[in-house]
C-alpha positions as CSV (number, residue, x, y, z in Angstrom):
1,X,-55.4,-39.2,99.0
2,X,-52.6,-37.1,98.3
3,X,-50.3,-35.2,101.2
4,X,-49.2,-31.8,101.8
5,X,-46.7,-29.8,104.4
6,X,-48.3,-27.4,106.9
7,X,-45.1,-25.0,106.0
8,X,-44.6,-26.0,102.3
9,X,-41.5,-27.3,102.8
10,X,-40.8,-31.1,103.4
11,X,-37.7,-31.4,106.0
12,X,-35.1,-32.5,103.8
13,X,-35.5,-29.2,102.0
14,X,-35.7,-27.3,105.2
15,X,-32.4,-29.1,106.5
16,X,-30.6,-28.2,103.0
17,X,-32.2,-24.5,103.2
18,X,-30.2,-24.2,106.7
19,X,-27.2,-25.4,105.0
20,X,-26.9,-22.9,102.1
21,X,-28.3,-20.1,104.7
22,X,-25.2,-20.9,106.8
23,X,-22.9,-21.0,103.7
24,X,-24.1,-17.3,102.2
25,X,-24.0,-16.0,106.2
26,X,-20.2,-17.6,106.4
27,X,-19.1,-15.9,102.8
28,X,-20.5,-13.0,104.3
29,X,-18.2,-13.1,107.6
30,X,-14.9,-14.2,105.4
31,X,-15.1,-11.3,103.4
32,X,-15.8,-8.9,106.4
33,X,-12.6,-10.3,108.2
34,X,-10.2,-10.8,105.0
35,X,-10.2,-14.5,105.4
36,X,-10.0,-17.1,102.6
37,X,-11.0,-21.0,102.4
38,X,-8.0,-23.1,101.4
39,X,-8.3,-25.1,98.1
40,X,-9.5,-28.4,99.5
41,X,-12.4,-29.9,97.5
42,X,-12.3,-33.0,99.1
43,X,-15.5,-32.4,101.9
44,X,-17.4,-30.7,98.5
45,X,-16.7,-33.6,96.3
46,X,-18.0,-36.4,99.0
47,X,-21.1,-34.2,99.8
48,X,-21.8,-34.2,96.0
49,X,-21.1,-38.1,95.8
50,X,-23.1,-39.0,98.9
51,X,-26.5,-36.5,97.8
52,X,-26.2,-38.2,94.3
53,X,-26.0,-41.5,95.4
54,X,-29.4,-40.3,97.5
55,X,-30.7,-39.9,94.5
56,X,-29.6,-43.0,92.5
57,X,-31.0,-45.2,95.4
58,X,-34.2,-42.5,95.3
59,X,-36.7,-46.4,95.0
60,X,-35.1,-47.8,97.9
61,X,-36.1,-45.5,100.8
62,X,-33.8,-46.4,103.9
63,X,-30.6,-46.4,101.8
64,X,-31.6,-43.3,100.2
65,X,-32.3,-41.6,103.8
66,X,-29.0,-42.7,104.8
67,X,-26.7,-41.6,101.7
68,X,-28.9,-38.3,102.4
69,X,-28.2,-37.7,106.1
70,X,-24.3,-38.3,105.7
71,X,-24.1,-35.6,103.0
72,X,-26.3,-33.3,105.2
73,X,-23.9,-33.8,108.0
74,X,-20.9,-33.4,106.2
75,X,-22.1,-30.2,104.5
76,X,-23.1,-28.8,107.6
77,X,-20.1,-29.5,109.4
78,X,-17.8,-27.9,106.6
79,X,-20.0,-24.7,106.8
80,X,-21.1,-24.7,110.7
81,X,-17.1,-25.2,111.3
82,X,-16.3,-22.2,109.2
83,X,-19.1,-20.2,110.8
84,X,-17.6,-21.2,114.0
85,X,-13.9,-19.4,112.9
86,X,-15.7,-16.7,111.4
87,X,-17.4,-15.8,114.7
88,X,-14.3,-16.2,116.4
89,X,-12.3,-14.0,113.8
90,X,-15.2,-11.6,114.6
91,X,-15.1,-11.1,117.8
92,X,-14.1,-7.5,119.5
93,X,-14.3,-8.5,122.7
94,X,-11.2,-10.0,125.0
95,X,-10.7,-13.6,126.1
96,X,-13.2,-15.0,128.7
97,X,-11.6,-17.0,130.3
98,X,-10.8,-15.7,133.7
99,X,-14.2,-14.8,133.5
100,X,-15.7,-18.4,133.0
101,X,-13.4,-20.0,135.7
102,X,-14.7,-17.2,138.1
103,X,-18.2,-18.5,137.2
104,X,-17.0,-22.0,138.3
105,X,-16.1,-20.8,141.6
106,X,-19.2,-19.1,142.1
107,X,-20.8,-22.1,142.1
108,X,-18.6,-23.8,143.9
109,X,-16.8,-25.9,141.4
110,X,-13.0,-26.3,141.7
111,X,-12.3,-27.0,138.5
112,X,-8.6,-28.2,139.2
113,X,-9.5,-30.3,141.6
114,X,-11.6,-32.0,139.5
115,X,-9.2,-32.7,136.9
116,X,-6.3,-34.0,139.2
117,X,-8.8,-36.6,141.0
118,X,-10.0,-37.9,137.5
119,X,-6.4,-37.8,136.5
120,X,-5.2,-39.7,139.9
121,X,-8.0,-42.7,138.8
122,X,-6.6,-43.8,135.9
123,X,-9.1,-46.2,135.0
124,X,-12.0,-43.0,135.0
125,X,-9.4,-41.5,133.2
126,X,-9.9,-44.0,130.2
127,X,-13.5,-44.3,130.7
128,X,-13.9,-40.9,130.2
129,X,-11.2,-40.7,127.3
130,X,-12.7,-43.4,125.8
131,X,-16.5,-41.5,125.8
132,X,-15.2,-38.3,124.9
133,X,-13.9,-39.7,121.8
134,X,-17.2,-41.7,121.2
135,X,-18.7,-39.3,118.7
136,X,-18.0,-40.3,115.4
137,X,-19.3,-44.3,116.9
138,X,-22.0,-43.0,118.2
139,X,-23.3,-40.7,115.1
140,X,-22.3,-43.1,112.8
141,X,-24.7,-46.2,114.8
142,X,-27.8,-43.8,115.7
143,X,-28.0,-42.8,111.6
144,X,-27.9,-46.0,110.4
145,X,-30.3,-47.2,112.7
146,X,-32.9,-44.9,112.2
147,X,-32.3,-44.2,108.4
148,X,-34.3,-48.2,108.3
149,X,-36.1,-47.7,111.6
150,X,-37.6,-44.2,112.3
151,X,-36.2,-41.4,109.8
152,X,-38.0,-38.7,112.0
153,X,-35.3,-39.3,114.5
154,X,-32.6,-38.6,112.4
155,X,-34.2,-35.4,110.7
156,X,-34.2,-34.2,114.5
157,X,-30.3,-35.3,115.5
158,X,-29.7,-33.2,112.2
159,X,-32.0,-29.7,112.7
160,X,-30.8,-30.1,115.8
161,X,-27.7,-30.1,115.5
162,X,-27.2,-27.4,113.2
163,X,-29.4,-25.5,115.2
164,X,-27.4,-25.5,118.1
165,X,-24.2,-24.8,116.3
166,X,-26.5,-21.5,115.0
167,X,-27.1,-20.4,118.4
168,X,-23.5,-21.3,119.9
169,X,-21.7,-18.9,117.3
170,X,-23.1,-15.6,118.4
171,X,-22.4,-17.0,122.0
172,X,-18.7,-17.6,121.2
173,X,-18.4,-13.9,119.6
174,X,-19.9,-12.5,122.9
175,X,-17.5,-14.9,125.3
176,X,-14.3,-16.4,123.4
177,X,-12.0,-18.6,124.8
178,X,-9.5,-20.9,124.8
179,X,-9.8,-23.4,127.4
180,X,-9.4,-24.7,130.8
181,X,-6.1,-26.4,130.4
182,X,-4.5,-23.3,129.3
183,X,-6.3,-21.2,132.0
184,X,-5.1,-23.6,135.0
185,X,-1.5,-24.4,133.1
186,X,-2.0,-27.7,133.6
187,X,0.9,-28.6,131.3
188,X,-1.4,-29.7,128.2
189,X,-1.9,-27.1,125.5
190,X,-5.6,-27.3,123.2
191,X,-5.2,-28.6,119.7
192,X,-7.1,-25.6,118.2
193,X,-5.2,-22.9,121.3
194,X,-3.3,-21.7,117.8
195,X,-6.0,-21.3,115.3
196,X,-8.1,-19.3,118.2
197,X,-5.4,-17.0,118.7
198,X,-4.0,-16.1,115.2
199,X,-8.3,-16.0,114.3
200,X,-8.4,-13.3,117.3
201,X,-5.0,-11.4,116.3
202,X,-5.9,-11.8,112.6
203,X,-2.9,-13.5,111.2
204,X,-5.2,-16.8,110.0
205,X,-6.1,-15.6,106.4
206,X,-6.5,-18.6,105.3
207,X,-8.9,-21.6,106.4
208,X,-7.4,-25.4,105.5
209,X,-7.7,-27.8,108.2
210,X,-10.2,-26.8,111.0
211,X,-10.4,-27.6,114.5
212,X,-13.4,-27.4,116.8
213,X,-12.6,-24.6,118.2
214,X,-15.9,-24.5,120.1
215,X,-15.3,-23.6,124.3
216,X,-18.0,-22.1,125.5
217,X,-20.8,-23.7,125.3
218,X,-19.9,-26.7,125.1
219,X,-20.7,-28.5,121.9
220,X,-20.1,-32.3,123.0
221,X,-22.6,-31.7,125.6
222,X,-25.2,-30.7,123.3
223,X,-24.7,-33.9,121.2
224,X,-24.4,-36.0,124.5
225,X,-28.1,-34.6,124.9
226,X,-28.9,-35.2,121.3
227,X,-27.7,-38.9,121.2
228,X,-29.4,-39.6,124.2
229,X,-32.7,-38.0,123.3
230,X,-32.7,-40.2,120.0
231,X,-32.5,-43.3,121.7
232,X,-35.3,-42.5,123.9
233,X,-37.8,-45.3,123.7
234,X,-35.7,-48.2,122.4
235,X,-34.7,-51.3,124.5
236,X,-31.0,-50.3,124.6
237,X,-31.6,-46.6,125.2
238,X,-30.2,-47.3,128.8
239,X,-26.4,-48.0,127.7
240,X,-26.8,-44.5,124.9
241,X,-28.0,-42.9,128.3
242,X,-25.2,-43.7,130.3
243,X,-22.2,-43.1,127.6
244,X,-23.5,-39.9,127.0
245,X,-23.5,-39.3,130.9
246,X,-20.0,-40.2,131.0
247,X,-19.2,-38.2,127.5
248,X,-21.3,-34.8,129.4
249,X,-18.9,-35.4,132.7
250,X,-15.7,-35.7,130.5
251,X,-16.0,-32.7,128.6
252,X,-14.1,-31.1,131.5
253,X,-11.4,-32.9,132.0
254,X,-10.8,-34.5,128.0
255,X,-12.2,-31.5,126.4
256,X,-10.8,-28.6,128.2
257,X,-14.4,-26.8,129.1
258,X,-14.9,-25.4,132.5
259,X,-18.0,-26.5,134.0
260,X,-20.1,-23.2,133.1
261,X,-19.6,-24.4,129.8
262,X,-21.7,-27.9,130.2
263,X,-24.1,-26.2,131.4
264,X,-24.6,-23.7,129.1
265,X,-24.5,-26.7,126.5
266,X,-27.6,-28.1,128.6
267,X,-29.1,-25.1,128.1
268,X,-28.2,-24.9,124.1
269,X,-29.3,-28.6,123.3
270,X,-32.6,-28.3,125.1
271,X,-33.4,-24.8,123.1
272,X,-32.3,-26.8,120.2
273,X,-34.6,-29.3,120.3
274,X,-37.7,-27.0,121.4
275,X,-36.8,-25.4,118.0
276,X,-36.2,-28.5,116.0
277,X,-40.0,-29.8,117.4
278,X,-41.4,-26.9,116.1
279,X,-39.8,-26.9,112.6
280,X,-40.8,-30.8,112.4
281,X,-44.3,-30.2,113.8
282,X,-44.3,-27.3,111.0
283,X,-43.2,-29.5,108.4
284,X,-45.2,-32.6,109.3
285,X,-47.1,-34.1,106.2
286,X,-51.0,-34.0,106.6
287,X,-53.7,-35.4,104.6
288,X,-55.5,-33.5,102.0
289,X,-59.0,-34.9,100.0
């Protein structure tokens, strides 16, 4: 009995043909704005280690998933971040800020108010510091995991993902901004405020160490989603569920988003993973005589 792809392609393939597509689309967007990637080989050199360790440990299936998956993250997070500044360097259009707090008040969400009651409770405060910074935990338990237990899963947390970070950049070229905390001057200026603005006035020529620079949508809510979604099913999907609750409501508050853009990360991670059903259900293996 031997097994064929409906699309041709087996996923790992697929995930790495997303890769390079978003590597030749970010070239594409550094050379249109004049901007250069710093000399920093470090990310390349541990994606090169990681894939060939995949494929020393090619006999031993779960290991080789897992040396496979954290070289497919890292890639994609060197070129998805770049395609992130690149869209931002890109962008003609003027800071949205104003306009996304407006949104907040249109439905009804005082945004300030929100931050100095989480603020006045110091003990949310740290809950929701604490989950906001959960990511690299989180990603780095769910992957394991499922490289031994269900390797489907992590496929899907990684088309996913890169998948939403596809559909957030042309979003972020349309509606750039900054933050919340520099909107409301609440005395706290964003970590990646600087490399926004010099992207925007196009003094950033070249790229070394990169931020997220992602605002709107928000990006931690899409992974909150994600996370959650991958522990559906297991016995201890209960506790993923609620961190991810708590990471979703920090976003405002640690992350500087304004509440327009949680919910347009809903919106992104659930579009996301529509997509990333089809591409599996595309790829699935099916018997052949």
């Amino acid at each position: 009995m031997k097994f064929a792809y409906k699309g041709g392609m087996n996923v790992t393939a697929l995930i790495w043909v997303v890769i390079v597509i978003t590597g030749i689309i970010d070239g594409f967007l550094l050379f249109a704005e004049g901007i250069a990637i710093g000399s920093n080989w470090t990310p390349v050199i541990f994606c090169l280690c990681m894939a060939g360790l995949s494929i020393a440990f090619r006999r031993i299936p779960p290991i080789r998933r897992l040396f496979a998956a954290v070289a497919q993250i890292c890639a994609f997070s060197f070129v998805g971040a770049i395609l992130t500044y690149a869209a931002m360097a890109a962008s003609p259009l003027p800071l949205a800020d104003a306009l996304l707090s407006r949104a907040d008040d249109a439905l009804g969400f005082d945004w300030l108010a929100w931050y100095e009651w989480v603020n006045a409770h110091q003990t949310l405060h740290c809950v929701l510091a604490y989950a906001y910074s959960s990511v690299p935990v989180q990603i780095s338990g769910l992957i394991f995991y499922f490289c031994y237990a269900d390797a489907k899963r992590v496929h899907q947390l990684i088309l996913a993902g890169m998948l939403s970070i596809i559909m957030i950049a042309p979003i972020m070229m349309l509606l750039p901004a900054v933050g919340a905390w520099s909107q409301y001057n609440v005395g706290i200026v964003e970590p990646w405020r600087d490399d926004i603005l010099a992207l925007r006035s196009h003094t950033l020529l070249t790229i070394g160490r990169m931020n997220g620079i992602v605002s709107f949508p928000s990006f931690h809510t899409v992974l909150g989603i994600l996370f959650a979604n991958m522990a559906c099913g297991r016995k201890w999907f209960l506790p993923v569920l609620v961190l991810n609750l708590f990471m979703i409501a920090s976003v405002m508050s640690e992350g500087a988003h304004y509440a327009v853009d949680m919910l347009s990360g809903l919106a992104v991670a659930f579009a996301a993973l529509g997509a990333t059903r089809f591409l599996l259900a595309w790829c699935q293996p099916v018997t052949t005589a």
